[in-house]
Each structure stands twice: as structure tokens, then as C-alpha cells.
N, C-alpha and C positions, 0 to 999 in steps of 0.2 A: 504494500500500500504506500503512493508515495513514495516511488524510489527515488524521487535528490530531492526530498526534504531536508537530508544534510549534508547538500554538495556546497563547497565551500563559496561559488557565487551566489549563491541562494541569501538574498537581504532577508529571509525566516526563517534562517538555522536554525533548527531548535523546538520552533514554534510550533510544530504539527507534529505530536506526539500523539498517541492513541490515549494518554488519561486527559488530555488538554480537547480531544473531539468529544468524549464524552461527558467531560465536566461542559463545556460548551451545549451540546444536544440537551442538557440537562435542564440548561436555563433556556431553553428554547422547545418546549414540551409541545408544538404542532409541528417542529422538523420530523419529516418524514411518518408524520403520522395524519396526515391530511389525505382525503380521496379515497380513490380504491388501490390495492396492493400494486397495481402496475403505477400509476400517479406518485404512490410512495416512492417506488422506487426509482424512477425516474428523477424524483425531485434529491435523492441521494447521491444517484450517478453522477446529474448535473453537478451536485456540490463537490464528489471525491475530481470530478472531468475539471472543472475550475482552479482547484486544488491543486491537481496535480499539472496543470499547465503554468500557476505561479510559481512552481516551485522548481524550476527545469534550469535554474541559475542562469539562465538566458540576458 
């Protein structure tokens, strides 16, 4: 998940840790729990697909 979340040009070294998405999901109790099971998940992919295009140290 996330593979250059800690590539050294990455300006969020660090910052996208798996207890820091679920502490986050936490405070956000209708991420990925809105619509029906395909909506869910859609709206998940979207966020790891965004995610993991910030993090490409590009």
C-alpha cells in the first residue's frame, strides 16, 4: 500500500502510515461508508489512487 510513501523526495515522508489512515477514517465516520458496497469502495480506491499519486516523490 503506498509504495514511496517513504521515498526520500516524497515532501510526506512519514505521513501515511496505516495507524495515521485509520486514526484519520476515525474522525471521518461516513468515509467509505456512504452508498452501496460498490460507491464504498470506489470512494476508497479514489482516496488510496490520490494517495498514492502524491506520494510518487515526483
Amino acid at each position: 500500500m503506498l509504495k514511496h510513501r517513504d521515498d526520500g523526495g516524497c515532501p510526506a515522508r512519514g505521513f501515511y502510515t496505516y495507524d495515521a489512515f485509520i486514526q484519520a477514517a476515525k474522525s471521518f465516520p461516513s468515509f467509505g461508508n456512504t452508498g452501496d458496497t460498490t460507491a464504498r469502495k470506489r470512494e476508497i480506491a479514489a482516496f488510496f489512487g490520490q494517495t498514492s499519486h502524491e506520494t510518487t516523490g515526483q
